[in-house]
Wavefront OBJ file of the C-alpha trace (Angstrom):
o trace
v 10.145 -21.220 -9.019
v 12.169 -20.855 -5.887
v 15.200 -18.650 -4.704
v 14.828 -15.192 -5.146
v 14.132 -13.064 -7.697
v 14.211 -9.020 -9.120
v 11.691 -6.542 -9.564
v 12.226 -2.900 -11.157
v 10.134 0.086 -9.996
v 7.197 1.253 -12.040
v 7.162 4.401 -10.286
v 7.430 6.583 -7.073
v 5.045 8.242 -4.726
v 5.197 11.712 -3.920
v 3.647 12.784 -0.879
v 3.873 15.565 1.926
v 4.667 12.821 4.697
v 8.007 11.791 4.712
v 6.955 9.522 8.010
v 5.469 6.337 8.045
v 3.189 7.395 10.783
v -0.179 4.788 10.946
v -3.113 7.361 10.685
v -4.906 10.204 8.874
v -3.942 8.581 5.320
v -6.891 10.348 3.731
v -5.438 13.950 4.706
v -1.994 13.392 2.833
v -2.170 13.996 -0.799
v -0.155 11.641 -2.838
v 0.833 11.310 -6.629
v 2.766 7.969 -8.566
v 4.468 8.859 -11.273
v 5.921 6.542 -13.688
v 9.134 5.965 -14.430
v 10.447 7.315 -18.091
v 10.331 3.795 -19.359
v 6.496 4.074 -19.640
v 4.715 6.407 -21.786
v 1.262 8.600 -20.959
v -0.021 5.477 -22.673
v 0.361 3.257 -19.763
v -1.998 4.995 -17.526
v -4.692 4.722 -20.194
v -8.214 4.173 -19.462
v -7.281 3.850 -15.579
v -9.528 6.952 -14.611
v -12.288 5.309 -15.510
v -11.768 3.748 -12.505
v -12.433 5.122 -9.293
v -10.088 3.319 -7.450
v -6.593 1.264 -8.236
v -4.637 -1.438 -5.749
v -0.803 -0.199 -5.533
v 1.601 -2.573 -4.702
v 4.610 -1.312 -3.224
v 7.688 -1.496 -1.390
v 7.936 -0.418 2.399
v 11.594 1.009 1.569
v 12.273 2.294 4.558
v 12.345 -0.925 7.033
v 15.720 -2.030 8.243
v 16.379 -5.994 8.372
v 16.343 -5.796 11.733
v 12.635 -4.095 11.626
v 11.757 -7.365 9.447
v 9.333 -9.980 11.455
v 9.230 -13.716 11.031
v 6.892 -14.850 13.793
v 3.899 -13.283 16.128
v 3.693 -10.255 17.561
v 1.417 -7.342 19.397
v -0.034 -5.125 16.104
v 1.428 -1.735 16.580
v 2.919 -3.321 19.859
v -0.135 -2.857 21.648
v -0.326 -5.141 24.427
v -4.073 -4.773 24.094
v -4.260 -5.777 21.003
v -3.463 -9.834 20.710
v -0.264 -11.295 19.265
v -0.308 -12.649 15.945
v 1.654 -13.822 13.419
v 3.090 -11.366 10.577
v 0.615 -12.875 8.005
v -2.789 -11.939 10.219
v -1.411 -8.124 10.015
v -0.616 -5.576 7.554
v 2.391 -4.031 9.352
v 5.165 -2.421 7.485
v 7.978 -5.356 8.634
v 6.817 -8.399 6.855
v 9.409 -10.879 4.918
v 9.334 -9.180 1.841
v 8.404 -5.513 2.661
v 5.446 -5.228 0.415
v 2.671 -2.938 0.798
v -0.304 -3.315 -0.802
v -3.510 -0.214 -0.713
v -6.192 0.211 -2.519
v -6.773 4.263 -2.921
v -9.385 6.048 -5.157
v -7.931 8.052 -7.910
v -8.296 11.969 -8.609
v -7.229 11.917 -11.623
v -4.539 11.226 -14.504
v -2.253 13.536 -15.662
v 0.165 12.643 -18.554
v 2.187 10.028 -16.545
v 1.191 10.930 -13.133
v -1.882 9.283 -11.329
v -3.453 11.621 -8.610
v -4.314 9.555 -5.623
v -6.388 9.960 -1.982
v -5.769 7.051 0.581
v -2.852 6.260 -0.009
v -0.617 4.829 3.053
v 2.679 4.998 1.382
v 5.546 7.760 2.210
v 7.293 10.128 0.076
v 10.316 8.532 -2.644
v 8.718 4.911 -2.151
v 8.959 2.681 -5.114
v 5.451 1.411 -6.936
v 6.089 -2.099 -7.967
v 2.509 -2.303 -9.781
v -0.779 -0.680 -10.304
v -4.064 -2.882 -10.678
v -7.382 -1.456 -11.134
v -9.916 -2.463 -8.765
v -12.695 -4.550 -10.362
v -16.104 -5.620 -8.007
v -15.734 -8.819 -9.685
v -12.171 -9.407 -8.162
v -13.682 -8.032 -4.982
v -14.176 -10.438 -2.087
v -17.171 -12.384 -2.559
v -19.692 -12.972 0.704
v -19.023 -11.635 3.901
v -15.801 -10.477 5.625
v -14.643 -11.226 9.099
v -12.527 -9.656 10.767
v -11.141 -9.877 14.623
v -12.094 -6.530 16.749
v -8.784 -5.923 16.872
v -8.529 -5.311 13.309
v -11.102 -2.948 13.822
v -9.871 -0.852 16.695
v -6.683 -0.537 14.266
v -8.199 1.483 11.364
v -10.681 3.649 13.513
v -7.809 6.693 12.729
v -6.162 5.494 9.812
v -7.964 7.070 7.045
l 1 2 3 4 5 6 7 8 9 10 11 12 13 14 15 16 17 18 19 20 21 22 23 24 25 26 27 28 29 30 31 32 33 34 35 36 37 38 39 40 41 42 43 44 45 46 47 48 49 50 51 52 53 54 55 56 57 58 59 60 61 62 63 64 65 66 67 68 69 70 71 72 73 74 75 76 77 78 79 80 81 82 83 84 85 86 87 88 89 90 91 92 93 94 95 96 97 98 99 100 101 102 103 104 105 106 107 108 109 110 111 112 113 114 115 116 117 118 119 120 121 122 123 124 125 126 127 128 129 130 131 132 133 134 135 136 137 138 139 140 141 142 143 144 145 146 147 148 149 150 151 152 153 154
């Protein structure tokens, strides 16, 4: 398939921080709550998981925010320059975010989240629950870079 193509909401977040600041996700409080297309039904069975992968849309980033090439994570100077697709910043091609955050609970069509690095109004494009099977297998490397990044962000 090429071109381009359309995707609808699922849901929204609701959250306290209306900033996409970078740290302390695990202090802000967030809900998704589906859009009236879905029933209670769609949620289902996901609390007996205790964690879900959101995919959503960083809403917020201007076109001009939007990188195609390498650059300083953050724009630390510190921190090496790298391409878009070695980082998890907020201005990549197609502005999707992706988190994996453990869930509170389920409430009609509401799921009750911690860890979740998305802001206030942004659109859910998907909810997957998190299996160990589709978990990486063997070891994971990382630079220290990567590292030095997430030291605050939870």
């Amino acid at each position: 398939m090429t071109g381009s193509f359309t995707v609808k909401p699922i849901g929204h977040v609701t959250a306290q921080r209306t900033d996409p600041i970078d740290d302390d996700w695990d202090a802000v409080p967030a809900s998704i709550t589906l859009d009236t297309r879905f029933d209670e039904e769609a949620l289902m069975g996901l609390d007996a998981f205790s964690h879900v992968e959101v995919i959503y849309l960083f809403h917020q980033v201007p076109d001009e925010e939007v990188e195609g090439k390498a650059r300083h994570p953050r724009g630390n100077t510190d921190w090496p320059c790298v391409g878009i697709f070695a980082q998890r910043g907020k201005g990549r091609p197609n502005r999707l975010g992706a988190t994996i955050a453990r869930i509170d609970r389920v409430d009609g069509r509401t799921l009750h989240l911690t860890g979740l690095d998305a802001i206030d109004g942004t659109p859910v494009l998907d909810l997957k629950p998190v299996m160990k099977g589709f978990l990486p297998r063997g070891d994971i490397q990382e630079p220290d870079w990567a590292g030095e990044i997430m030291a605050g962000y939870w």
